[in-house]
FIKOLZA-1660 file (N, C-alpha, C; in steps of 0.1 Angstrom, whole numbers, plus 5000, padded with zeros to 4 digits):
% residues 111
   i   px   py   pz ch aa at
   1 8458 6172 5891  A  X  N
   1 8458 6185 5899  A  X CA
   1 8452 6182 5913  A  X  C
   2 8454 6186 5926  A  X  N
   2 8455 6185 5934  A  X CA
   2 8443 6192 5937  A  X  C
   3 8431 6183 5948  A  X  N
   3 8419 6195 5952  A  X CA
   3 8422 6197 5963  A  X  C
   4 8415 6211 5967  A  X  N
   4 8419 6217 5979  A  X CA
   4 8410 6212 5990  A  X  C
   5 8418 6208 6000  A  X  N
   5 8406 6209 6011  A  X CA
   5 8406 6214 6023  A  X  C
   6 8398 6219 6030  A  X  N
   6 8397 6221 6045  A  X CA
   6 8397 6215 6056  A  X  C
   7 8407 6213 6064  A  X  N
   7 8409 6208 6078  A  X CA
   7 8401 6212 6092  A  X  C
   8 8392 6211 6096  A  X  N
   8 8381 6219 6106  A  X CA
   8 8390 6211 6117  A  X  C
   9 8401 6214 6124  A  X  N
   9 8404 6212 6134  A  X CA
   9 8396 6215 6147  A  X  C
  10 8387 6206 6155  A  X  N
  10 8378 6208 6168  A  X CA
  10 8389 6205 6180  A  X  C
  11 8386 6214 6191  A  X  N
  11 8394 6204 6199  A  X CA
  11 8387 6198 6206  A  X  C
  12 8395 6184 6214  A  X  N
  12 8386 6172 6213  A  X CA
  12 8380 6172 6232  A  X  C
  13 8371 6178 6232  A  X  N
  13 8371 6181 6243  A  X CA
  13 8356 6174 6253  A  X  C
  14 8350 6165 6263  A  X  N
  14 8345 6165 6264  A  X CA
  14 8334 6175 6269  A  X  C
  15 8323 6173 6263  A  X  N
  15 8308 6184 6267  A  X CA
  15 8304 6183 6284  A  X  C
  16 8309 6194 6292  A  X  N
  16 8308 6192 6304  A  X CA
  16 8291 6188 6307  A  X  C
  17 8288 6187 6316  A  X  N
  17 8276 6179 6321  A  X CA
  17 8268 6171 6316  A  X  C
  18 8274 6161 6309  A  X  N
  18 8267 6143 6309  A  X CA
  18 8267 6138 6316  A  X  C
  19 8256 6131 6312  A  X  N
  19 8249 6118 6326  A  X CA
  19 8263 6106 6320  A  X  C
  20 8262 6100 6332  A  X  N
  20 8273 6085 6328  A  X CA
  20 8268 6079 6317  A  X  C
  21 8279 6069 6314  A  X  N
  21 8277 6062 6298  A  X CA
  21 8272 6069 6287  A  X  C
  22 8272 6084 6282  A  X  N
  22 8270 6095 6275  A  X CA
  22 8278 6095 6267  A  X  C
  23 8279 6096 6260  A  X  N
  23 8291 6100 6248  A  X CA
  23 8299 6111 6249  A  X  C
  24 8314 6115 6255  A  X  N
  24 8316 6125 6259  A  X CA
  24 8318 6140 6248  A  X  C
  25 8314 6133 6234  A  X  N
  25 8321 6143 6227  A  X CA
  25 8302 6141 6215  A  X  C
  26 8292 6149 6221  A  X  N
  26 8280 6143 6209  A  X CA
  26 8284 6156 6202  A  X  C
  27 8289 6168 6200  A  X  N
  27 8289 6175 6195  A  X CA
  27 8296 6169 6176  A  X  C
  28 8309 6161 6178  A  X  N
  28 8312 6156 6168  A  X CA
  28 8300 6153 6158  A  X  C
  29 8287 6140 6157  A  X  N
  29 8278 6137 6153  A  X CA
  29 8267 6149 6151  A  X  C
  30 8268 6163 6157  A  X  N
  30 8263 6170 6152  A  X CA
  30 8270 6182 6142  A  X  C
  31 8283 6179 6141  A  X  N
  31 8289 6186 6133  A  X CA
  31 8290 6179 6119  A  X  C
  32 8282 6163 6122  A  X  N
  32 8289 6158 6109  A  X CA
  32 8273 6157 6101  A  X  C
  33 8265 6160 6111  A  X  N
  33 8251 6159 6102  A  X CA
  33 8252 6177 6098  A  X  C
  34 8255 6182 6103  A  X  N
  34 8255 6196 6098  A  X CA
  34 8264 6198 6084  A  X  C
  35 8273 6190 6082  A  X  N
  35 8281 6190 6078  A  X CA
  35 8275 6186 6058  A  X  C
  36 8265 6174 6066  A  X  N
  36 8263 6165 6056  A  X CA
  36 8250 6171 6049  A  X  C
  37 8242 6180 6060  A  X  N
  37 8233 6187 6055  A  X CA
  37 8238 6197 6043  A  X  C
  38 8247 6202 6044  A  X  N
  38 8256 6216 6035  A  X CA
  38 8261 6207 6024  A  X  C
  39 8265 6195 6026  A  X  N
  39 8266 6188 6011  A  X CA
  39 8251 6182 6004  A  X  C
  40 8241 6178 6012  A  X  N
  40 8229 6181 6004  A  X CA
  40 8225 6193 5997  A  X  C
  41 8227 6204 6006  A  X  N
  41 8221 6214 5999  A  X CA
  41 8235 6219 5982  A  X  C
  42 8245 6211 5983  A  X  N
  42 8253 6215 5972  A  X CA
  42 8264 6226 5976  A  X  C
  43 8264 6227 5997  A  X  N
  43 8273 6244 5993  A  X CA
  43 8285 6237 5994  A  X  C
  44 8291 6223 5997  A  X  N
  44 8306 6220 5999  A  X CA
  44 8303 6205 6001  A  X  C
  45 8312 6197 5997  A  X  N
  45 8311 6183 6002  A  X CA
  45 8320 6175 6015  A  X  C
  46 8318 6168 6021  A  X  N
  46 8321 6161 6028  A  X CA
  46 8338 6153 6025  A  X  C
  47 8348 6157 6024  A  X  N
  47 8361 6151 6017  A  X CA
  47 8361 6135 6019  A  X  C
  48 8362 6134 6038  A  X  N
  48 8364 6118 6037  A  X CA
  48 8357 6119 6057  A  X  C
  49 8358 6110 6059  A  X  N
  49 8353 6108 6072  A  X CA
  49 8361 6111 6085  A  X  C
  50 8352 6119 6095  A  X  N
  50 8363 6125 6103  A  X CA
  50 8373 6117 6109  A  X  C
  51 8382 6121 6118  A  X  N
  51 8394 6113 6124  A  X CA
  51 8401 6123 6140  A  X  C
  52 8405 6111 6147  A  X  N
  52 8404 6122 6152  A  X CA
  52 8424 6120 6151  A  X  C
  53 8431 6135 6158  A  X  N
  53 8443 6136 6154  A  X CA
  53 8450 6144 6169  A  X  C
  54 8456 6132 6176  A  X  N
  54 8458 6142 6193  A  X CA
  54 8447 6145 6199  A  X  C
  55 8450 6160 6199  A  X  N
  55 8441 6164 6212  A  X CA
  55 8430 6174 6200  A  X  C
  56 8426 6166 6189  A  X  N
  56 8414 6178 6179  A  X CA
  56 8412 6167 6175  A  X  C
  57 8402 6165 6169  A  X  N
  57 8390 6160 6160  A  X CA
  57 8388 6168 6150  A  X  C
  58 8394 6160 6135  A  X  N
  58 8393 6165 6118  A  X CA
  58 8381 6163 6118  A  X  C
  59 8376 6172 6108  A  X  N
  59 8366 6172 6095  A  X CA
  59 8370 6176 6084  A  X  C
  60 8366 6167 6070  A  X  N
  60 8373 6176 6060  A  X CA
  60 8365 6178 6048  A  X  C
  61 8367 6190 6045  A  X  N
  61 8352 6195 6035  A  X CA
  61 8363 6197 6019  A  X  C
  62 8356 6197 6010  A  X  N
  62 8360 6202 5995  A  X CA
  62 8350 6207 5990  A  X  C
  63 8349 6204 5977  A  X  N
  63 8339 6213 5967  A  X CA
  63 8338 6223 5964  A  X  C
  64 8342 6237 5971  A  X  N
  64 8337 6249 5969  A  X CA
  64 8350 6259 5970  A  X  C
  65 8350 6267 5964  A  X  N
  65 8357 6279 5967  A  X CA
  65 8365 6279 5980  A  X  C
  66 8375 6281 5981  A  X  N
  66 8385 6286 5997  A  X CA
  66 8377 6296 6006  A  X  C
  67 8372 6304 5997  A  X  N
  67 8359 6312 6007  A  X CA
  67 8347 6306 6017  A  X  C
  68 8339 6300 6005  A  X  N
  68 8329 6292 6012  A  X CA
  68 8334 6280 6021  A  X  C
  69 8346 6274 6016  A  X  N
  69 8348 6266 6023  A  X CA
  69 8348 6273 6039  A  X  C
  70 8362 6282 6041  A  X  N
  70 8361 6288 6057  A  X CA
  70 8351 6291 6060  A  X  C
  71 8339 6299 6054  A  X  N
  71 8329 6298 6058  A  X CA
  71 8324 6291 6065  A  X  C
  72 8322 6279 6060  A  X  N
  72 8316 6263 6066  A  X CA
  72 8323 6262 6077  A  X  C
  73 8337 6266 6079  A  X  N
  73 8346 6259 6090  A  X CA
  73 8341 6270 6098  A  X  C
  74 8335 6281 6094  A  X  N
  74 8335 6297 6104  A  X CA
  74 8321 6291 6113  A  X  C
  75 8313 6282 6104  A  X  N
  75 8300 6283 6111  A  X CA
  75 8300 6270 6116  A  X  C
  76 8309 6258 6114  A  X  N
  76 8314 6249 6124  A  X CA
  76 8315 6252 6138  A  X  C
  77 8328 6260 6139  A  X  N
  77 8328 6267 6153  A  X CA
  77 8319 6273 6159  A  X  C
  78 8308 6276 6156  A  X  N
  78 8298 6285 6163  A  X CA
  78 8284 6275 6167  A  X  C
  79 8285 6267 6158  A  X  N
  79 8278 6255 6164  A  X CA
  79 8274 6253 6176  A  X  C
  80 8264 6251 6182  A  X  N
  80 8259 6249 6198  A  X CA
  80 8269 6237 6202  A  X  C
  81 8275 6239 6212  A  X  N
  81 8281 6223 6222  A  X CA
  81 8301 6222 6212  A  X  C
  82 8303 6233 6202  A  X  N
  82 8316 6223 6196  A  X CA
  82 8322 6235 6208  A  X  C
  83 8333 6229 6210  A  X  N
  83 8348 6239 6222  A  X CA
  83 8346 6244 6211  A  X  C
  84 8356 6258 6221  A  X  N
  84 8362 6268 6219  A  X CA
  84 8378 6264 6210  A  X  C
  85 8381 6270 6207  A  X  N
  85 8396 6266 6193  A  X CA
  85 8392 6259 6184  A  X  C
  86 8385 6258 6176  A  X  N
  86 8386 6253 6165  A  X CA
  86 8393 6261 6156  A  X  C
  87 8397 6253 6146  A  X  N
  87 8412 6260 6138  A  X CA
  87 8405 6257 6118  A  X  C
  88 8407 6260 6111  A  X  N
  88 8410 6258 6094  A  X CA
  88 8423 6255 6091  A  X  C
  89 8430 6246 6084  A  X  N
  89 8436 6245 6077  A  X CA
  89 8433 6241 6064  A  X  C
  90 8441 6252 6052  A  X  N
  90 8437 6249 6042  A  X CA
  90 8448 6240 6033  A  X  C
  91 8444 6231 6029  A  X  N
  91 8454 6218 6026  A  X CA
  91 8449 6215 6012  A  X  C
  92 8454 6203 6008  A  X  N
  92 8453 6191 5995  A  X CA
  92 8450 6182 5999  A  X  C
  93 8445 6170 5991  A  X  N
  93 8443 6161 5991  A  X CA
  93 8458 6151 5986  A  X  C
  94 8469 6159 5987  A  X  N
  94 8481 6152 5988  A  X CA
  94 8488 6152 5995  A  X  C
  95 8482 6162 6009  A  X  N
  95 8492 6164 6019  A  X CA
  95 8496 6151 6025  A  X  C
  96 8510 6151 6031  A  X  N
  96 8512 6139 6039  A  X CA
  96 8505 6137 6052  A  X  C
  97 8506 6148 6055  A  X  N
  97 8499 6148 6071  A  X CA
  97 8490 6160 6074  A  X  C
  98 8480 6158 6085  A  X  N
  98 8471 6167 6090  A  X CA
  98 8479 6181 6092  A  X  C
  99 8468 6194 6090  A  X  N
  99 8479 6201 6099  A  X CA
  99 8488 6209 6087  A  X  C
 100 8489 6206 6078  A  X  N
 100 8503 6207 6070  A  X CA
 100 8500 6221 6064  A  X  C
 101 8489 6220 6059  A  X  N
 101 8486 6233 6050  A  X CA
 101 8483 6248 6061  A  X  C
 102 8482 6260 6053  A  X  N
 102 8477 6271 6058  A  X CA
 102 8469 6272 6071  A  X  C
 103 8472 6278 6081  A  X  N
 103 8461 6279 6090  A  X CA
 103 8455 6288 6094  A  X  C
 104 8441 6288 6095  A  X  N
 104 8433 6299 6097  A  X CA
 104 8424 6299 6105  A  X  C
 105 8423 6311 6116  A  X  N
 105 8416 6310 6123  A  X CA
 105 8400 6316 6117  A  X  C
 106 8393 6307 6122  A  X  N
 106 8381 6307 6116  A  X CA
 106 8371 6322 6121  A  X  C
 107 8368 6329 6112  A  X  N
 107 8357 6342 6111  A  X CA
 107 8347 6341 6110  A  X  C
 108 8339 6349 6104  A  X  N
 108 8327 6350 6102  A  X CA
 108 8318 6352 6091  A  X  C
 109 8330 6350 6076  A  X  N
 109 8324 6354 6066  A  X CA
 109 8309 6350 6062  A  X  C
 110 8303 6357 6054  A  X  N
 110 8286 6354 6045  A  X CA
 110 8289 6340 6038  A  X  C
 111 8279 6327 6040  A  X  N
 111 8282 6319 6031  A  X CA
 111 8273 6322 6018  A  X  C
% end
Protein backbone atom coordinates (compact mmCIF):
# COMPACT_ATOMS: atom_id res chain seq x y z
CA UNK A 1 0.00 0.00 0.00
CA UNK A 2 1.26 3.19 -0.88
CA UNK A 3 2.08 5.96 2.05
CA UNK A 4 1.05 9.29 1.60
CA UNK A 5 3.20 12.08 1.49
CA UNK A 6 3.58 15.82 1.50
CA UNK A 7 5.40 17.84 -0.98
CA UNK A 8 6.21 21.41 0.90
CA UNK A 9 7.05 23.12 -2.35
CA UNK A 10 9.37 26.56 -1.19
CA UNK A 11 10.20 28.78 -3.76
CA UNK A 12 13.76 28.88 -4.15
CA UNK A 13 14.43 32.24 -3.59
CA UNK A 14 17.41 34.04 -2.24
CA UNK A 15 16.95 35.90 1.48
CA UNK A 16 17.48 39.49 0.40
CA UNK A 17 20.15 41.22 2.43
CA UNK A 18 23.25 38.87 2.92
CA UNK A 19 26.65 39.77 3.52
CA UNK A 20 28.85 38.09 0.54
CA UNK A 21 29.77 34.35 0.72
CA UNK A 22 26.34 33.81 2.78
CA UNK A 23 24.33 31.20 1.94
CA UNK A 24 21.69 32.64 -0.29
CA UNK A 25 18.88 30.37 0.79
CA UNK A 26 19.58 29.75 5.07
CA UNK A 27 16.02 29.59 5.43
CA UNK A 28 16.12 25.93 3.83
CA UNK A 29 18.34 24.64 7.09
CA UNK A 30 15.83 26.18 9.17
CA UNK A 31 12.95 24.56 7.72
CA UNK A 32 14.71 21.31 7.94
CA UNK A 33 15.58 21.61 11.69
CA UNK A 34 12.07 22.64 12.22
CA UNK A 35 11.02 20.05 10.38
CA UNK A 36 13.16 17.49 12.27
CA UNK A 37 12.10 19.05 15.51
CA UNK A 38 8.15 17.94 14.65
CA UNK A 39 9.54 14.42 13.93
CA UNK A 40 11.17 14.41 17.46
CA UNK A 41 8.24 15.45 19.11
CA UNK A 42 6.28 12.35 17.02
CA UNK A 43 3.75 14.96 15.07
CA UNK A 44 5.02 13.75 11.33
CA UNK A 45 8.29 12.36 10.04
CA UNK A 46 10.78 13.59 7.79
CA UNK A 47 10.03 11.30 4.29
CA UNK A 48 13.44 11.59 2.63
CA UNK A 49 15.89 14.56 2.30
CA UNK A 50 15.01 17.73 0.70
CA UNK A 51 15.79 18.40 -3.18
CA UNK A 52 15.55 20.99 -4.82
CA UNK A 53 13.19 20.83 -8.12
CA UNK A 54 13.46 24.15 -10.77
CA UNK A 55 12.64 27.16 -9.30
CA UNK A 56 11.19 25.47 -5.46
CA UNK A 57 12.99 23.57 -3.00
CA UNK A 58 11.01 20.04 -1.78
CA UNK A 59 10.51 18.88 1.59
CA UNK A 60 8.81 15.81 2.25
CA UNK A 61 7.00 14.87 5.41
CA UNK A 62 4.73 11.44 6.15
CA UNK A 63 3.53 9.88 9.29
CA UNK A 64 0.51 11.58 10.11
CA UNK A 65 -2.89 12.14 8.97
CA UNK A 66 -3.45 14.51 5.52
CA UNK A 67 -4.60 16.97 8.11
CA UNK A 68 -1.66 17.37 10.33
CA UNK A 69 0.39 16.86 7.68
CA UNK A 70 -0.90 20.35 5.75
CA UNK A 71 -0.69 21.60 8.93
CA UNK A 72 3.07 21.22 9.05
CA UNK A 73 3.22 22.48 5.44
CA UNK A 74 0.75 25.52 6.76
CA UNK A 75 3.31 26.42 9.48
CA UNK A 76 6.36 25.83 7.05
CA UNK A 77 5.20 28.72 5.14
CA UNK A 78 4.90 31.11 7.99
CA UNK A 79 8.24 30.38 9.15
CA UNK A 80 10.50 33.60 9.60
CA UNK A 81 12.86 34.12 6.20
CA UNK A 82 10.94 31.08 3.92
CA UNK A 83 9.33 33.25 0.37
CA UNK A 84 6.21 33.82 -0.19
CA UNK A 85 4.44 30.75 -2.46
CA UNK A 86 5.00 27.93 -0.83
CA UNK A 87 2.64 25.26 -2.23
CA UNK A 88 1.45 21.35 -0.57
CA UNK A 89 1.16 18.67 -2.71
CA UNK A 90 -0.40 15.74 -1.52
CA UNK A 91 1.34 12.68 -3.21
CA UNK A 92 2.74 8.84 -2.57
CA UNK A 93 5.57 7.55 -2.19
CA UNK A 94 5.03 5.96 -5.76
CA UNK A 95 4.73 8.96 -7.57
CA UNK A 96 6.90 9.26 -10.57
CA UNK A 97 7.61 12.69 -10.30
CA UNK A 98 7.45 15.88 -7.95
CA UNK A 99 4.41 17.88 -8.30
CA UNK A 100 2.16 15.01 -9.37
CA UNK A 101 -0.18 14.66 -6.61
CA UNK A 102 -3.05 17.19 -5.25
CA UNK A 103 -2.15 20.68 -4.73
CA UNK A 104 -2.82 22.72 -2.01
CA UNK A 105 -2.37 25.90 -1.03
CA UNK A 106 -1.27 25.98 2.39
CA UNK A 107 -3.75 27.52 5.47
CA UNK A 108 -3.84 27.71 8.64
CA UNK A 109 -5.24 24.79 10.25
CA UNK A 110 -4.73 23.83 14.45
CA UNK A 111 -1.92 21.22 14.53
Amino acid sequence: MPTMVVEIHVPLLPTPGLSNGTHPFPWIDEVEDFLSGLEDQGVSEVFDEGEEDGDAYVFFIAGASRHDLLAVASRVATLPGVPAGTTAFVSSDEAEELGAGRRVAPALPAL
